[in-house]
N, C-alpha and C positions, 0 to 999 in steps of 0.2 A: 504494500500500500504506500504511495507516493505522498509525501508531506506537502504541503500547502506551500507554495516560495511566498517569502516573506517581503512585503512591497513596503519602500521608501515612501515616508507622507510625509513633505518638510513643513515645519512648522508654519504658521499662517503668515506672518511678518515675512516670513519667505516666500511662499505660495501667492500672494499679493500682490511682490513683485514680479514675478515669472506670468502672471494670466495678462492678456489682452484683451481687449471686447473683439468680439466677433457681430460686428455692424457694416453692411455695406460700403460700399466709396462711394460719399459724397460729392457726384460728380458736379454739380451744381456750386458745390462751394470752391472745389478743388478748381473749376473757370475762372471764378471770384479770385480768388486767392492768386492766381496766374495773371489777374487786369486789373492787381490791387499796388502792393509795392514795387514792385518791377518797372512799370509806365510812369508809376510818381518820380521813382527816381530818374529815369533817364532823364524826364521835363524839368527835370532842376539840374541836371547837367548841363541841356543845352538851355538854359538860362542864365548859368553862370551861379547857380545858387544850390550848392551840396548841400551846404550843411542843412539850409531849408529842409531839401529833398530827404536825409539823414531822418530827420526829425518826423515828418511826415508817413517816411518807409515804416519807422516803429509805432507807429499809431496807426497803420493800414495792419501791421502785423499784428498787435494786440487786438485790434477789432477783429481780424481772421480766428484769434483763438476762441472769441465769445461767437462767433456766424457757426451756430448751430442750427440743425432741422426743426423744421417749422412754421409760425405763419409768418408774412413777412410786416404784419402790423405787432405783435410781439418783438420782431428782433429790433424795431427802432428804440424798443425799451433795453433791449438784452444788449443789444451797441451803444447806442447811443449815452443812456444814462454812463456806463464806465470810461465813455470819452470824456463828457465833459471834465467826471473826477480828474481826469486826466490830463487832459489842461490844465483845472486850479494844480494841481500837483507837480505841474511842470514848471509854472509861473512862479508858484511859493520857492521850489527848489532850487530854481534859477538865481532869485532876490538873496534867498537866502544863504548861498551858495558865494555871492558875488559880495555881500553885505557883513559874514558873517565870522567870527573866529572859528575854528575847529571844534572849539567847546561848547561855542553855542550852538552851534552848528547841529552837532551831535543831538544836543539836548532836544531842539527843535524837531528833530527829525524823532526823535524816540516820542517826543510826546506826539507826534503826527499817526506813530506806531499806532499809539496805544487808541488814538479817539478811531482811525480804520478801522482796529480788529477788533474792537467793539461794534462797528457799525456792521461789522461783514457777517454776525449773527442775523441780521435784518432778512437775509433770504437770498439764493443765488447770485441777483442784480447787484444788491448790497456789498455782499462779497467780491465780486469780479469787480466792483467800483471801489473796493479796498485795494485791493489789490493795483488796481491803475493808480493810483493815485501814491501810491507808496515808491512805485515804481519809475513814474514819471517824476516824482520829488529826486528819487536818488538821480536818476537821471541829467534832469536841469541842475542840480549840485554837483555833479561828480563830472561833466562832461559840458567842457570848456568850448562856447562857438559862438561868434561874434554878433549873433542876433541876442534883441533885448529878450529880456522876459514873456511880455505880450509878442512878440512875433512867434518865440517858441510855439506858446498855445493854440496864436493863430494855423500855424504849421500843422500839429499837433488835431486841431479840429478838422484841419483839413482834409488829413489822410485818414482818420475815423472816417469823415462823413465820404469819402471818395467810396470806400468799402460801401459802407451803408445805403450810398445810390446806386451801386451795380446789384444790392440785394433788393431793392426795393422796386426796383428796372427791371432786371434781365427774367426770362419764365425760365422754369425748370421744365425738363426732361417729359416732353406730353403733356405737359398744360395746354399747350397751345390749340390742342383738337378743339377742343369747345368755342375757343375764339375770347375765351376771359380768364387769366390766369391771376387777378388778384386774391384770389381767393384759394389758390391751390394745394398751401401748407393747412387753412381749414379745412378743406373737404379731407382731404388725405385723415387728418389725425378724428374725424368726426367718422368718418368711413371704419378705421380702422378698431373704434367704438363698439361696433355693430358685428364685425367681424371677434372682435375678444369675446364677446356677449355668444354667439355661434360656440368658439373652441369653449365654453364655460360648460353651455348647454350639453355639447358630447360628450365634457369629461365628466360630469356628476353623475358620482357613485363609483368612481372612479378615485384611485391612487393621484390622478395628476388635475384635481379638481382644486385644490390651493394654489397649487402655481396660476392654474388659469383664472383664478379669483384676482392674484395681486398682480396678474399681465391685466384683468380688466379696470382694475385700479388705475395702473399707469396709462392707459390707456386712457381716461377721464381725464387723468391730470393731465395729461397731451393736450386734451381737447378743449377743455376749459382754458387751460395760456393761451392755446392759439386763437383762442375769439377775446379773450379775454386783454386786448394788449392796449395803447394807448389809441383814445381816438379825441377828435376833432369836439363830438359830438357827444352826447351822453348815453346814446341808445346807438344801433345799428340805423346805417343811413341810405341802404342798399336795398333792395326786395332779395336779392342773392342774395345779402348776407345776414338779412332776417330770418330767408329762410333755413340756411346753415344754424341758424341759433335754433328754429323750430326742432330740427331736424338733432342738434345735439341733444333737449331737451327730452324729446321724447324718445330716447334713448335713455334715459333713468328710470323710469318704472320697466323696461326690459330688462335693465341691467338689477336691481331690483328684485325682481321675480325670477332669476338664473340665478343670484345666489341664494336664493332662497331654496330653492331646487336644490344646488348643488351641498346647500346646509341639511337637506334631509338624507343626504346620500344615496339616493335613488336616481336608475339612470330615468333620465329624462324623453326615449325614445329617440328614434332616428329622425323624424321630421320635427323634432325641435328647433335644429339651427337653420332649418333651410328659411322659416321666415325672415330671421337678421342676416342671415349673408347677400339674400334680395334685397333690403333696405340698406345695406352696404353698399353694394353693386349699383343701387338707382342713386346715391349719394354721390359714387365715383363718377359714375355718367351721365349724372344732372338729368335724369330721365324717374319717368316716374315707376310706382314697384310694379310688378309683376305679380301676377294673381298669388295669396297668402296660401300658405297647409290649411287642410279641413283644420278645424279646432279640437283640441284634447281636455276638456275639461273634467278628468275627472277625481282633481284632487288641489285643492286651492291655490298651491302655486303656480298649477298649471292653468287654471283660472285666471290669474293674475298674469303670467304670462300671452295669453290669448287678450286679454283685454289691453293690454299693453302693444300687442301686434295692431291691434285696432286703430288705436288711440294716435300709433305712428304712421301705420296705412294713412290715416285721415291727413294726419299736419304734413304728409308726403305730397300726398293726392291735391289734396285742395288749397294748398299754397299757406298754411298759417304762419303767421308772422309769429317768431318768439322774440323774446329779451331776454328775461332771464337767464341767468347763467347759475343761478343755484349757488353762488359764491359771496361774501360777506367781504365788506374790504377791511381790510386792518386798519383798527383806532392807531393816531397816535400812541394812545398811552399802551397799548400793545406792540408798537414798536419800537417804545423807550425800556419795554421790558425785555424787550428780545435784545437790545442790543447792552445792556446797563445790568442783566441779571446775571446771575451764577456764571452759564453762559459767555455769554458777552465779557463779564470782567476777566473770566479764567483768560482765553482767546487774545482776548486785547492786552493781558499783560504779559502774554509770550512773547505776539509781534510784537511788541512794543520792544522787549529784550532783546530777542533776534536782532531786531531793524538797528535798533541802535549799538548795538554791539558789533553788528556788520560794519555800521557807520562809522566807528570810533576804531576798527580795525583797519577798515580800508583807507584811513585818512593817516593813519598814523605810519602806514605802508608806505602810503605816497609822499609821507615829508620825511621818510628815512630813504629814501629813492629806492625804496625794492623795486619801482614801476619802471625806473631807468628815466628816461628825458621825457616821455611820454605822459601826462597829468589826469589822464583818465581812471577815477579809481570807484564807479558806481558800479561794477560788474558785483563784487563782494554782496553789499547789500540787497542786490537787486534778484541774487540769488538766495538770499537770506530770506524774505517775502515768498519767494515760489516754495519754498521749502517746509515754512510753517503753514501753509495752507494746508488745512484740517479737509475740503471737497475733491485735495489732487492724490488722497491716501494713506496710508498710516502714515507714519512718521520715518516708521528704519527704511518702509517700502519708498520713500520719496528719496530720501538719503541715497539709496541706493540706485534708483533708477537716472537719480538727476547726476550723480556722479560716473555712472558710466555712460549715460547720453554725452555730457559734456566733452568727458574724453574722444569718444568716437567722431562728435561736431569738431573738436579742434583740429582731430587727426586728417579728418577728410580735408577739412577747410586749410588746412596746411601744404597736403599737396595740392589743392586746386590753384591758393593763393602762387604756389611756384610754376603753376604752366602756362593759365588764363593770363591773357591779356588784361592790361587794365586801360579804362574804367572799365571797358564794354565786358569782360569777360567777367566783371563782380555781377556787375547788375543781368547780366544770365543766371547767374546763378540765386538774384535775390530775387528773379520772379522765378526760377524752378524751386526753390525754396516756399514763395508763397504757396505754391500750387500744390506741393507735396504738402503743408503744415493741415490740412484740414484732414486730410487720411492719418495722417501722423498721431493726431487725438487717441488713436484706439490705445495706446502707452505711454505712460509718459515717458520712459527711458528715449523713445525714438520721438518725442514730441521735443524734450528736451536737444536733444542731436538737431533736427532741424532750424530751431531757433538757435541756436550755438552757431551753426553755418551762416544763416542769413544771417546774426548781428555784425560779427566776426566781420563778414562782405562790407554790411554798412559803416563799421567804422572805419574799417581801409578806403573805404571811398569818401567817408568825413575828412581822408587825412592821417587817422590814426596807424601807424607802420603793424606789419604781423605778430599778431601778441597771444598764440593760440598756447605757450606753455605758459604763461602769467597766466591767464585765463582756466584751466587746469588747476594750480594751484591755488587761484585763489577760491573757485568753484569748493574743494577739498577743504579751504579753510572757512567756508560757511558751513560747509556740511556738520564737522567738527561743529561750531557753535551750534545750529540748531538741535544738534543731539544734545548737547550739553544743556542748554536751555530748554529743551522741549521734554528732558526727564530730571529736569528741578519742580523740588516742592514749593507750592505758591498756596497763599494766605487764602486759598478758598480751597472747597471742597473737589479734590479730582474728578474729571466726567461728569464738570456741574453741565457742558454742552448736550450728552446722553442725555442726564436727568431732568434737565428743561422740554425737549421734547418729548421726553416719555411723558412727563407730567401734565403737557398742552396735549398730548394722544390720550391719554386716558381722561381728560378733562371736557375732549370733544367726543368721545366712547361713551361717556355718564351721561351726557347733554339728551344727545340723541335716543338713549334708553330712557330718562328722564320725558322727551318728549311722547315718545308712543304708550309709555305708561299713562302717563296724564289724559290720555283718552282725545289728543290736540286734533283735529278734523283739516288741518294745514297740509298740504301733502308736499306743498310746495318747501315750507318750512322742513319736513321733515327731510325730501332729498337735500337739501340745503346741508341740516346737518349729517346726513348719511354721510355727504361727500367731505367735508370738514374733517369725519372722525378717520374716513379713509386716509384720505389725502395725508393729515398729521401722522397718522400710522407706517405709511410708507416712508414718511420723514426720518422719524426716528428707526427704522429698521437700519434705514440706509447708516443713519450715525451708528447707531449698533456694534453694525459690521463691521465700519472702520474702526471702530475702538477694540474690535476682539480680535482683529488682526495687529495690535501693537507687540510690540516685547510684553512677556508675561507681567513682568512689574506696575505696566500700566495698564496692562486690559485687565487686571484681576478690580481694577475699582468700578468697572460695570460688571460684573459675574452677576448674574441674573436676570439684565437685562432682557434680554432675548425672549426667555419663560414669559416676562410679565408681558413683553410687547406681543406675542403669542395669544397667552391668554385674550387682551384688548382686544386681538382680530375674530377672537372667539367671542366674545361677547356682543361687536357689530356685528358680525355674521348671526347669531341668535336673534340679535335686536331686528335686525330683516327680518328673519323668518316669522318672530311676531307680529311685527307690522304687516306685514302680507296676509298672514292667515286671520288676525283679527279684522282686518279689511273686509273679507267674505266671511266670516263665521261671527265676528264679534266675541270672539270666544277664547282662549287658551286653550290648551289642553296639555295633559299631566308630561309629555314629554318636553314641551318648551317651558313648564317651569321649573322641570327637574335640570334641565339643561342652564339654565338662567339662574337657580341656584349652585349647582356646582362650580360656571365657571365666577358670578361673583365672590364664591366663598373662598375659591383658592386665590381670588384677587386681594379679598380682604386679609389673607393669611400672608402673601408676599409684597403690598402696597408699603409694610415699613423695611422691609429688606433693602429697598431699593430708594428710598427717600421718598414716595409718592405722597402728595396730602391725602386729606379724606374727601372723596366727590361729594357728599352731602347731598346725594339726588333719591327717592323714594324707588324702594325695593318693591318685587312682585310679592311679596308674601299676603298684601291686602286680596289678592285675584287668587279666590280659588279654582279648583279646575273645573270647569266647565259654566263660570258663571260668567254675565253678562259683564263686558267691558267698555269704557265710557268712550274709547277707541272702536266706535263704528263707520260702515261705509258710509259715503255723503257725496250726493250732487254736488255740493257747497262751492265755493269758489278755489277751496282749496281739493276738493277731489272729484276729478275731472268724470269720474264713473258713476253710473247710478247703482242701487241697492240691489244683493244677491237676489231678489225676485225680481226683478226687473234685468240681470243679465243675459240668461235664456235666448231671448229672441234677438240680440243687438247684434250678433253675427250673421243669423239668419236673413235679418232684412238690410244688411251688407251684399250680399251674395255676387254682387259684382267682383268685389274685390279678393276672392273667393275662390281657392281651388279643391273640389269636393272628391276628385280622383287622388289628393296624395300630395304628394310633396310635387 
């Protein structure tokens, strides 16, 4: 009998570094990215104006790393907002810089640290606008060129917004069939809504019915940014793009009624998905659905699912206009908590450390002349920032990726620097640079290596002679700091970032349980919170993750995490299934509140493990099993269905839209 071979599993902080995404080539961006800094720079060549162009090239490239998939009224948010940071950041750094002693210098820049990494708690936008602005400070400080302050920025806006109008211009890959592509990163992630809702419906009862629950999760969050981005106006100002809102909208009570489905763990049959993959399909091709499956109503949530096929036939068919997005905006005083809380202060007084410890290294460098004749010494801190960012991976996995990217950027860009012609053969290489940075995303080891080549380019062509072994070393002497800094004990509680949003997750979990309990006739209100307690859910999974892939020392201060964030999806998931079934029965019964007892009990058993407050929301224990609940169906304003005796016939006298042979 043959023994089992014994398989290497490296530790997670290693495992971390070694995975890539497995996502498509964004050929869309990767065009962008090729008509981004490449063209700026040649036109401040033949202008007579580099360094301009210099300055411009790195605000087209940092825009290239936020030009992600999507709508393209979102990415004016997703660009745009981290440009401007980026200007003031350029213009402060600049003043500062030119204005300022070494000391003070220092100091300025560490307090700039600290008020960023505080802010970049605020939410991806937040963050990525820490990050520029920390960036673009070191920058205008550390990198000496004969434009004032305000031309920097001007420069600086310019090459953002150059990015931002070829995203906001150019269509993607088949938009064009319809003859309107404004709207193509909506339909896409509204479509693909419909389609998750589909893969839910086949896997319930099924092993792979969670994954496909938190792919239809993400799949909402897609969809909701993408409508959700800045606009002009207050509501939708389009008939398309009211009816994209209709069309996202009534995709909630489907989605909905599939996990609800997929919470009893029963399969759901074979002509379940063919209704949402048709309402995908007429989304993708702007054409209207194609006749619905007979209906299966013979178990509530399949009830609820049929009426929700209705409900979206109709707002398909007949053009209804929505608004709503089911999304709450963040108060002030919610985003003074996110950036000013546990959180926020932990975060803000790393970078802060980093940043100016970079600061105070790379200056202290340059006036001992480690640098040689050369006065360029922002490289240090500016690596320092990419490093402490808590959304680019653990901590050892960024150390680690950013120090072999760099090597291999210097290595390349060394012999390129010896063969290529100059200027013309840099700025080849800074638009094959652009065009590669967007597939480069899937690592950052090689995300890292791409921007290492393209800077490297741009400072040889500001002037700066080849500096690819300074650059090396001093990449290795941030790295060094952020590890050192990033496993120091600090005056607040470790993974107070984990335990803010676990505690905004289980805060938005209680709400929403809270709401169906209360017997509230809002249905609108309640998707509202459904997708809140999701949405927060998936937040915190994501921080989770990252922190349980650190060195033991510091992923041991979330140990538990995970359980409790677990549990929360058990509890939304249950909170569905009563809300659904009480919808047509009015009723509980003894399995949803044995279910609703267990997982709040082992919530209440692990809430102080983990630091969670107490929700203070009313328990099912008032609802016995099978007694009448104040949560019943309603025509009302808030639910859009009428009452279990009256649904019988409303598919029947449909029958147009209606296929009675089958799927």
């Amino acid at each position: 009998m043959s023994r089992p071979r014994a398989t290497l599993t490296p530790p997670p902080w290693l495992a971390h570094a070694l995975r890539a995404q497995r996502v498509p080539v964004p050929w869309s961006a990767v065009t962008r990215g090729a008509l981004a800094a490449g063209p700026l720079l040649s036109a401040a060549l033949l202008t007579g104006r580099a360094s301009l162009g210099v300055v411009a090239a790195v605000a087209a490239m940092l825009a290239g790393i936020n030009d992600r998939p999507g709508s393209r009224r979102a990415a004016v948010g997703r660009i745009g907002g981290p440009a401007l940071a980026g200007a003031v950041g350029l213009c402060a750094g600049t003043y500062a810089g030119q204005n300022c002693s070494a000391v003070v210098l220092t100091l300025l820049l560490t307090g700039l640290g600290l008020i960023a990494g505080c802010a970049s708690a605020g939410g991806p936008v937040a963050s990525a606008a820490g990050t520029q602005v920390l960036v673009a400070a070191a920058i205008g400080a550390g990198m000496p060129l004969p434009e004032t302050g305000w031309q920097r920025g001007l420069a600086f806006l310019a090459g953002a917004g150059w990015l931002l109008l070829l995203r906001l211009a150019l269509p993607t890959p088949g938009s064009l069939a319809g003859g309107d592509f404004r709207f193509d990163g909506e339909r896409v992630a509204v479509a693909r809504v419909y389609d998750a809702v589909g893969d839910l419906l086949d896997a319930a009862g099924t092993a792979q019915a969670g994954a496909r629950r938190a792919a239809l999760t993400a799949a909402l969050d897609q969809a909701q940014d993408a409508l959700a981005g800045p606009r002009l106006r207050r509501c939708a100002s389009s008939a398309a793009e009211r009816r994209l809102h209709a069309q996202y909208a009534a995709a909630l009570p489907l989605a909905e009624a599939a996990t609800a489905l997929a919470w009893a763990g029963e399969s759901a049959g074979p002509r379940a998905s063919v209704g949402p993959r048709r309402l995908a399909a007429a989304v993708r091709d702007r054409a209207h659905t194609r006749p619905l499956p007979a209906p299966d109503r013979s178990v509530p949530a399949l009830r609820a699912l049929d009426d929700a096929l209705l409900h979206a036939a109709e707002a398909f068919d007949r053009g209804y206009s929505g608004r709503a997005l089911h999304r709450r905006r963040r108060t002030v005083r919610q985003t003074l908590t996110a950036a000013f809380g546990r959180g926020g202060r932990e975060y803000g007084m790393r970078v802060a450390l980093c940043f100016g410890a970079g600061s105070a290294a790379a200056q202290a460098l340059h006036h001992a002349r480690w640098y040689g004749s050369h006065p360029h010494w922002y490289w240090l801190p500016v690596t320092a920032v990419f490093l402490v960012k808590p959304d680019l991976g653990p901590l050892v996995s960024r150390v680690l990726c950013r120090a072999a990217g760099t090597v291999l950027g210097a290595l390349v860009f060394a012999g390129l620097a010896a063969l290529l012609p100059r200027p013309e053969g840099l700025v080849a290489v800074v638009a094959v640079c652009g065009a590669l940075l967007p597939a480069a995303t899937r690592h950052f080891a090689a995300q890292t290596a791409v921007v290492t080549v393209l800077v490297l380019a741009l400072v040889m062509v500001g002037g700066e002679p080849q500096a690819s072994a300074g650059r090396i070393g001093e990449t290795l002497l941030a790295c060094v700091i952020v590890l050192v800094v990033g496993h120091l004990p600090m005056p607040a509680r470790r993974g107070g970032g984990v335990r803010h949003l676990l505690a905004a997750a289980a805060s938005a979990a209680y709400a929403h349980l809270g709401h169906v309990l209360a017997g509230s006739e809002d249905r609108a209100a309640r998707w509202t919170l459904r997708r809140e307690a999701y949405r927060s859910l998936a937040e915190a999974r994501t921080a989770i993750a990252l922190a349980a892939a650190e060195l033991p020392p510091v992923a041991r201060h979330t140990e538990g995490a995970d359980a409790v964030a677990g549990l929360l999806e058990r509890l939304v998931d249950t909170t569905t299934a009563c809300a659904v079934h009480l919808d047509d029965t009015g009723r509980l019964t003894s399995v949803h509140l044995r279910r609703l007892h267990e997982v709040l009990g082992r919530l209440d058993r692990m809430r102080e493990r983990v630091g969670l407050p107490d929700p203070g929301v009313p328990r099912p224990e008032r609802l016995e099993v099978g007694s009448p609940s104040p949560c019943r169906p309603s025509s009302g304003p808030g639910g859009p269905w009428p009452s279990p005796a009256q649904k019988a016939p409303r598919w029947a006298a449909r029958s147009p839209i209606r296929s009675h042979t089958g799927a």
